[in-house]
DSSP file (Angstrom, degrees, kcal/mol; ACC not computed):
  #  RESIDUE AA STRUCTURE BP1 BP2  ACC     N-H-->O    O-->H-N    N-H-->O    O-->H-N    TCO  KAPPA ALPHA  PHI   PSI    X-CA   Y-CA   Z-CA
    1    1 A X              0   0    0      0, 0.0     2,-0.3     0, 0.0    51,-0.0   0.000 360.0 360.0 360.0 139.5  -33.5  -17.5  -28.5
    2    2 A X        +     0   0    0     49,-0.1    67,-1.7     2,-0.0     2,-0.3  -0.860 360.0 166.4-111.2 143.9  -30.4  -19.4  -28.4
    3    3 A X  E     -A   68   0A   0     46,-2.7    46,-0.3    -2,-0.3     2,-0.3  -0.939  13.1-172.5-152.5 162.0  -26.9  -18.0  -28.7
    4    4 A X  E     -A   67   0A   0     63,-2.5    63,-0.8    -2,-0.3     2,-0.3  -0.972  13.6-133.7-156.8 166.2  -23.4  -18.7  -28.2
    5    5 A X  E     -A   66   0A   0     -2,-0.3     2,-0.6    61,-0.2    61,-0.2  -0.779  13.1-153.5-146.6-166.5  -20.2  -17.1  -28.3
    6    6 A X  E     -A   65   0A   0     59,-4.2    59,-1.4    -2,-0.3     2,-0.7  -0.876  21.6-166.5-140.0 104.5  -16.5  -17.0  -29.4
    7    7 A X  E     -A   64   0A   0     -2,-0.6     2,-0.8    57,-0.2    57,-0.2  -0.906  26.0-126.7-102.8 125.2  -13.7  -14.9  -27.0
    8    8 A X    >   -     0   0    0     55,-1.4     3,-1.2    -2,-0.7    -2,-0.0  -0.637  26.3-171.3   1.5  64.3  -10.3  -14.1  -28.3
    9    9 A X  G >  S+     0   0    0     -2,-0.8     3,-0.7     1,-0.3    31,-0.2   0.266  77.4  68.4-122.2   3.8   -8.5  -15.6  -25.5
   10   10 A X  G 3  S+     0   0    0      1,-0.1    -1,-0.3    24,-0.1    26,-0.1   0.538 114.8  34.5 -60.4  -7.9   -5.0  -14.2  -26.7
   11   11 A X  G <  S+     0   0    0     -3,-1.2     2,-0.3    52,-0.1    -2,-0.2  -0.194  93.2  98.4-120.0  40.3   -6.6  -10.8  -25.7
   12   12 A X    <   +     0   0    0     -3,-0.7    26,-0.2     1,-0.1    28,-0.1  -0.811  47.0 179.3-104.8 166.4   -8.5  -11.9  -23.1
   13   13 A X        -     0   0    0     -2,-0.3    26,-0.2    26,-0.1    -1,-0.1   0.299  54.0-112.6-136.3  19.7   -6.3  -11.1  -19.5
   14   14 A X        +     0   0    0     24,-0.1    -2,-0.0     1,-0.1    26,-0.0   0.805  57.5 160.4  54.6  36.8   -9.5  -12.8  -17.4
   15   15 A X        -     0   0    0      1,-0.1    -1,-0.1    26,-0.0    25,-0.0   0.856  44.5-139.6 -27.4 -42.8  -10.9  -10.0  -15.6
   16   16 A X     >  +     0   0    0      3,-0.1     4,-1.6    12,-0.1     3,-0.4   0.754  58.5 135.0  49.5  46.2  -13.9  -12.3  -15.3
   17   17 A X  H  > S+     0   0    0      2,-0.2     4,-1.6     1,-0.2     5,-0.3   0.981  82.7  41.3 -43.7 -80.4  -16.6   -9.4  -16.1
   18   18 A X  H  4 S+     0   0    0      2,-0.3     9,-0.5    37,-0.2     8,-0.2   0.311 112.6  56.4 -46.8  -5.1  -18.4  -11.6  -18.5
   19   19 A X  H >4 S+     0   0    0     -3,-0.4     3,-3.0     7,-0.1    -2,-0.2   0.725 117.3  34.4-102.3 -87.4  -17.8  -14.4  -15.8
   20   20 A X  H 3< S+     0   0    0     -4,-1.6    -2,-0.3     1,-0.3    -3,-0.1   0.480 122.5  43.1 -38.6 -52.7  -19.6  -12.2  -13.1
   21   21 A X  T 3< S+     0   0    0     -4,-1.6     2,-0.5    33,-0.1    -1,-0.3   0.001  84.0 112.7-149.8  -0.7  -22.2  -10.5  -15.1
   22   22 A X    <   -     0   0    0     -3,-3.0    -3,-0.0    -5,-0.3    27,-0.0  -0.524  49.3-161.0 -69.2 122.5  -23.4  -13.9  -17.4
   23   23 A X  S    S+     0   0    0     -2,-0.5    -1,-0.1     1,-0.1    -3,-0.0   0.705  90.8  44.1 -96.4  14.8  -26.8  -14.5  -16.4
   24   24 A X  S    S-     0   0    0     23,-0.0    -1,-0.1    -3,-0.0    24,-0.1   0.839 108.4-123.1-107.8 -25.8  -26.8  -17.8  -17.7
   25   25 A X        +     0   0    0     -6,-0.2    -6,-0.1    -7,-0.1    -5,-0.1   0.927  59.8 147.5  73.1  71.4  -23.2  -18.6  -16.2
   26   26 A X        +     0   0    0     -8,-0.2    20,-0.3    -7,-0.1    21,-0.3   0.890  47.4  77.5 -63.1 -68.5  -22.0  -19.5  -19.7
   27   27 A X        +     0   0    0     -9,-0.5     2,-0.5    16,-0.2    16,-0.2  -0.043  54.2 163.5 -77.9 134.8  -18.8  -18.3  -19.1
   28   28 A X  E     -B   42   0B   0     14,-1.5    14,-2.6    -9,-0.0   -12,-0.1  -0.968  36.2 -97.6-157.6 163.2  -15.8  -19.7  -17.2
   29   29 A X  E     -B   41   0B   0     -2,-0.5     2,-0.3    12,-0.2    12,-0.2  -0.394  42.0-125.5 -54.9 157.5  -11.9  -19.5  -16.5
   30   30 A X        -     0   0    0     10,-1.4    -1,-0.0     2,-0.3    12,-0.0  -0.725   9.9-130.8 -92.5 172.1   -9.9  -21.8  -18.3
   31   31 A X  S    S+     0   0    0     -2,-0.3     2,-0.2     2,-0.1    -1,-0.1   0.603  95.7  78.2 -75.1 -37.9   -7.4  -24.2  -16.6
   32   32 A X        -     0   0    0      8,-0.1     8,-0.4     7,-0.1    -2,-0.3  -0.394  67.3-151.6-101.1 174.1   -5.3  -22.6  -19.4
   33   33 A X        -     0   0    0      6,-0.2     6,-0.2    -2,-0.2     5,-0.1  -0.827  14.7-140.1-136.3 162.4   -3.4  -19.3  -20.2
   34   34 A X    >   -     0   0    0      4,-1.0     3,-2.0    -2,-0.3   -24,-0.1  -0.227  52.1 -61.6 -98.8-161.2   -2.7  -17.9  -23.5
   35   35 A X  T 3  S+     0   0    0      1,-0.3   -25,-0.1     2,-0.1    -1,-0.0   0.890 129.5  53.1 -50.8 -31.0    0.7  -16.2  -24.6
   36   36 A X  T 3  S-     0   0    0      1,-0.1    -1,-0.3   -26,-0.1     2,-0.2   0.136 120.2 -96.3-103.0  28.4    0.7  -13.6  -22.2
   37   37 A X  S <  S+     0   0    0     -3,-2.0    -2,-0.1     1,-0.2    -1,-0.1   0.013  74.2 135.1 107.9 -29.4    0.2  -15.4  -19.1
   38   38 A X        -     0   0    0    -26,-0.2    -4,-1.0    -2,-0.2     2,-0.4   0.070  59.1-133.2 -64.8 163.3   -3.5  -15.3  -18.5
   39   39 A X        -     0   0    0     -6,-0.2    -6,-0.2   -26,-0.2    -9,-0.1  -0.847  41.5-151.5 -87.2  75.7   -6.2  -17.6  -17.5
   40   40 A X        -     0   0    0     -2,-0.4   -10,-1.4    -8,-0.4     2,-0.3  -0.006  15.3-113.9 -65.7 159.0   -8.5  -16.4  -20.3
   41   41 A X  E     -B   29   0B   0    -12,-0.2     2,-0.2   -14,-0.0   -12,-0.2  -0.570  39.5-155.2 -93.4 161.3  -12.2  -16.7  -19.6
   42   42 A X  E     -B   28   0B   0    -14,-2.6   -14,-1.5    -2,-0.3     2,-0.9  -0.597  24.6-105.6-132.0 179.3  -14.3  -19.6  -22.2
   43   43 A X        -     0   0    0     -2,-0.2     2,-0.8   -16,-0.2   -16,-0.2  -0.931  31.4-148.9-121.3  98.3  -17.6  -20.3  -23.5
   44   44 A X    >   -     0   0    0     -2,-0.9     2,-3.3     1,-0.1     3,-1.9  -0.480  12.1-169.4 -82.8  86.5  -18.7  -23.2  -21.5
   45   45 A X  T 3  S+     0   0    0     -2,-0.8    -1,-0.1     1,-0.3   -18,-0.1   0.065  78.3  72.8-133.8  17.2  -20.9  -24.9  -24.1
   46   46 A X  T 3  S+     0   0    0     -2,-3.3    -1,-0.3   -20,-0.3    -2,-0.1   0.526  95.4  77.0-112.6 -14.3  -22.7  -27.6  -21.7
   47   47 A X  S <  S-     0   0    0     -3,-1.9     2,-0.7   -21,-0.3   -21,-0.1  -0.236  89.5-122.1 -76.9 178.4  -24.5  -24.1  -20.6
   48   48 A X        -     0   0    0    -24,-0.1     2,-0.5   -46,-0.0   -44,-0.1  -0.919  24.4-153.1-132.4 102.5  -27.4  -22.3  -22.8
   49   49 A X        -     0   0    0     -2,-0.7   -46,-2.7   -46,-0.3   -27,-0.0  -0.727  12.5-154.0 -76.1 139.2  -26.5  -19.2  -23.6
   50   50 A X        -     0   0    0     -2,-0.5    -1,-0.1   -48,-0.2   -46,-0.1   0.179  32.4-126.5 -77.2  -2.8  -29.2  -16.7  -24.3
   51   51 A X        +     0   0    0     16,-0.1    17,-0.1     1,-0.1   -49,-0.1   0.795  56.4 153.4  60.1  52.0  -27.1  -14.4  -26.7
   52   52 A X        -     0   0    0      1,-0.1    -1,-0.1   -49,-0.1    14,-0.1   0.737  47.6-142.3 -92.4 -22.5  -28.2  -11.6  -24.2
   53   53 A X    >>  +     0   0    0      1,-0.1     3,-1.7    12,-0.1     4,-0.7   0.270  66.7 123.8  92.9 -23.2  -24.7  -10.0  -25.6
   54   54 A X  H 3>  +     0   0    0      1,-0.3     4,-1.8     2,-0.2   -33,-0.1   0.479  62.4  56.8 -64.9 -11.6  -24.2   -8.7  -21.9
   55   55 A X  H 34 S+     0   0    0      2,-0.2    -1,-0.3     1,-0.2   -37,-0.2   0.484 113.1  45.9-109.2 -15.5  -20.5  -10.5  -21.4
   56   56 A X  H X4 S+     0   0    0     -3,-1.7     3,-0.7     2,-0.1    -2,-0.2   0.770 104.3  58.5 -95.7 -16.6  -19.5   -8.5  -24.4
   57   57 A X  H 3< S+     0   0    0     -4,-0.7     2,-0.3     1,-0.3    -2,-0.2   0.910 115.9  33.7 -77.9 -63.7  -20.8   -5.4  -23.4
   58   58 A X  T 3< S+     0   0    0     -4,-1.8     2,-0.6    -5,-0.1    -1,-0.3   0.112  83.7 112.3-100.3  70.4  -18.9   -5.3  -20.5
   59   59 A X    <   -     0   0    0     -3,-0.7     3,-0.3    -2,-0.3     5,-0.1  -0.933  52.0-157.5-123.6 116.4  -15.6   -7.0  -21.5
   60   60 A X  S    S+     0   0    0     -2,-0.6    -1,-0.1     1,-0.1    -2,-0.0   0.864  94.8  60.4 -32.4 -51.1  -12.8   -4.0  -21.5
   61   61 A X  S    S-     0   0    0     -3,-0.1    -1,-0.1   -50,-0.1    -3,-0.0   0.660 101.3-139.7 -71.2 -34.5  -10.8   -6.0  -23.7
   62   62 A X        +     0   0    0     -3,-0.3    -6,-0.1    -6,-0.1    -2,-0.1   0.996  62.4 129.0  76.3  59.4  -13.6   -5.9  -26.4
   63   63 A X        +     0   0    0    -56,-0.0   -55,-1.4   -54,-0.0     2,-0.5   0.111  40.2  88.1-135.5  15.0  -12.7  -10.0  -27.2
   64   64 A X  E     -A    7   0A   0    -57,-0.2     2,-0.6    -8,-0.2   -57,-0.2  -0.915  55.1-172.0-130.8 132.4  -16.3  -11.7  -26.9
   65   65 A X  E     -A    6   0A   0    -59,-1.4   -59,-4.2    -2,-0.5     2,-0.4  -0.932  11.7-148.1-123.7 137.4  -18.3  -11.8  -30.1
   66   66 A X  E     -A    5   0A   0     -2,-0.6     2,-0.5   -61,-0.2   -61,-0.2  -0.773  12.4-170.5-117.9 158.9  -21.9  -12.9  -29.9
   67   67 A X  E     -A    4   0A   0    -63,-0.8   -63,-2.5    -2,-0.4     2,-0.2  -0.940   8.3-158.5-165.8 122.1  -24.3  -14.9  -32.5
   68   68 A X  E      A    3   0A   0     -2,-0.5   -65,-0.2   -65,-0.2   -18,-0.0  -0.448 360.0 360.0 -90.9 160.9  -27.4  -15.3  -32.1
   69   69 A X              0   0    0    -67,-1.7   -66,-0.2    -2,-0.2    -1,-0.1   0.144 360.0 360.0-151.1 360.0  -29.9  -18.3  -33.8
């Protein structure tokens, strides 16, 4: 199954849960910050996410939406 997903990154504040906890290592900081200062975490898209849902699960922030195909 293939999956990918879309975070919020004005409500993201770059815990990096969903960075630690990817098992595909999808996920990464950006270079860049949103309004509030952060380095929000990104969908790196050169990865294959497995749409295992687990980077949303444990995201505090509740800002990562997953979709499966």
């Amino acid at each position: 199954m293939k999956g990918k997903i879309v975070i919020d990154k004005e409500f993201c504040k770059g815990c990096q849960f969903c960075i630690a906890f990817c098992p595909k290592k999808a996920v990464q900081i950006s270079a860049k910050r949103n309004t509030k200062g952060y380095a929000y975490a990104e969908y790196d898209k050169t990865k294959k996410c497995s749409g295992c849902a687990t980077c949303a699960l444990v995201c505090p922030e509740a800002t990562i939406e997953v979709y499966r195909e």
